[in-house]
C-alpha positions as CSV (number, residue, x, y, z in Angstrom):
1,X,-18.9,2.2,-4.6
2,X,-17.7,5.6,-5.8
3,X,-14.1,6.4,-4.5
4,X,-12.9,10.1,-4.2
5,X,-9.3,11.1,-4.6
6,X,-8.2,14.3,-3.0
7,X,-4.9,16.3,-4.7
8,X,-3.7,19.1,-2.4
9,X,-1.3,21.6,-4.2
10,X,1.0,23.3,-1.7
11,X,1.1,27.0,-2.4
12,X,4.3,28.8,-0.9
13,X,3.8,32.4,0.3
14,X,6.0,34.6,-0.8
15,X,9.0,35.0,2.3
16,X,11.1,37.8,3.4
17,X,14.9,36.9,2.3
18,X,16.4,39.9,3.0
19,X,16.6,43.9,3.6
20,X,18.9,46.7,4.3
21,X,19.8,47.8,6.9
22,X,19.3,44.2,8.3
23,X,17.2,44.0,11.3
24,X,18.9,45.3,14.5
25,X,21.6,46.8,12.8
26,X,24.3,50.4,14.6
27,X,24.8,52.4,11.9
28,X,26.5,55.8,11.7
29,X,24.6,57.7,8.9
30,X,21.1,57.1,7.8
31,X,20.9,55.3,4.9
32,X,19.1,56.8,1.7
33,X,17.2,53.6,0.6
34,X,16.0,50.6,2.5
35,X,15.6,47.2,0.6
36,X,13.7,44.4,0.6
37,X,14.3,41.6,-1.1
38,X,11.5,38.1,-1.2
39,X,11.8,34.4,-2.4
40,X,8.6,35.2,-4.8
41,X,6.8,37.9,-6.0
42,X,5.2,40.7,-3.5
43,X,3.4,43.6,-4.7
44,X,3.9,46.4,-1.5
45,X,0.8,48.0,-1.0
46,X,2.0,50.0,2.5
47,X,5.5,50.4,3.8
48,X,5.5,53.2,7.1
49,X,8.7,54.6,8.8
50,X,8.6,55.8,12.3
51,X,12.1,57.3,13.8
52,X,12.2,57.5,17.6
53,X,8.9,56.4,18.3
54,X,7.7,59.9,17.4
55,X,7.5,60.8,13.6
56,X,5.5,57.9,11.5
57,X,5.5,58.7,7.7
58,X,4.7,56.6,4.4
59,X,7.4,56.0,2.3
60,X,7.3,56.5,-1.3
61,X,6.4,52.9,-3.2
62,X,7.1,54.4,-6.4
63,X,5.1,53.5,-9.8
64,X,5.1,49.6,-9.2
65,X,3.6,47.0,-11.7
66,X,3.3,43.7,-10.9
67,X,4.7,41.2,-8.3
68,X,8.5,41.4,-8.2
69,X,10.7,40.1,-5.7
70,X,13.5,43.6,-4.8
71,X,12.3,46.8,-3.2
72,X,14.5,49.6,-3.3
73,X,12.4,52.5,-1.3
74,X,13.8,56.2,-0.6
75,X,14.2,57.1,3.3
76,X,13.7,60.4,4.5
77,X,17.0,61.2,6.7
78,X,15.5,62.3,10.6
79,X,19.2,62.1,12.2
80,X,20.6,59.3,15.3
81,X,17.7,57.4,17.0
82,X,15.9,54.4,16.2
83,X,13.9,53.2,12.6
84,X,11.2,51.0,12.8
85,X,9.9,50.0,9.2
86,X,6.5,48.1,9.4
87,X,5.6,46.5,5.4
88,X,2.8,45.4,4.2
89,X,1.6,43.7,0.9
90,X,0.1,40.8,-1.3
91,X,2.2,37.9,-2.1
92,X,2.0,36.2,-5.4
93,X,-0.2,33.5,-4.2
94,X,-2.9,36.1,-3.3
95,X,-2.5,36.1,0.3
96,X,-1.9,39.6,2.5
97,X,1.6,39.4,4.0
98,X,2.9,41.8,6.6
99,X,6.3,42.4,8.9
100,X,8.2,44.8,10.5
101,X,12.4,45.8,11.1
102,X,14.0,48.4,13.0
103,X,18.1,50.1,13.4
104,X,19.8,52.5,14.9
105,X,21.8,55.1,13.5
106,X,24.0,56.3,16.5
């Protein structure tokens, strides 16, 4: 009789804490930088911008080395209307991770 044990490892992606603006939020000037922040290490390979559902643009992921876990990215001001910032990258664990946040600036 040959008996077979199993270990399972759970492997936590890497989450979303945080970013700025928060999702959803009125503001009255455009910010100059978004942030995101993560429970673990991301490495962003994509982060796109689109204001008013018109204008889509890449912003600038800098010179990034490694996984780290706070994003501080440059916004190009386009005036009052809506932001919608869609993310994509590679958590830690190796998987693709993806997810999107819009505000207003009135």
């Amino acid at each position: 009789m040959v008996l077979t044990f199993v270990g399972s490892t759970a492997l936590a992606h890497s989450e979303k804490e945080s970013m700025t603006p928060a999702n959803g939020a009125v503001l009255e000037v455009v910010p100059e930088t978004i942030e995101l922040r993560f429970n673990d290490g991301m490495r962003l390979t994509k982060v796109e911008m689109t204001h008013a559902e018109t204008h889509t643009e890449a912003l600038d992921l800098g010179a990034q080395s490694g996984f780290v876990k706070e994003f501080s990215l440059p916004l190009t001001p386009m005036g009052p209307g809506m932001y919608h910032i869609e993310w994509r990258g590679l958590g830690v664990d190796g998987h693709p991770m993806n997810g999107v946040f819009s505000f207003e600036v009135k």
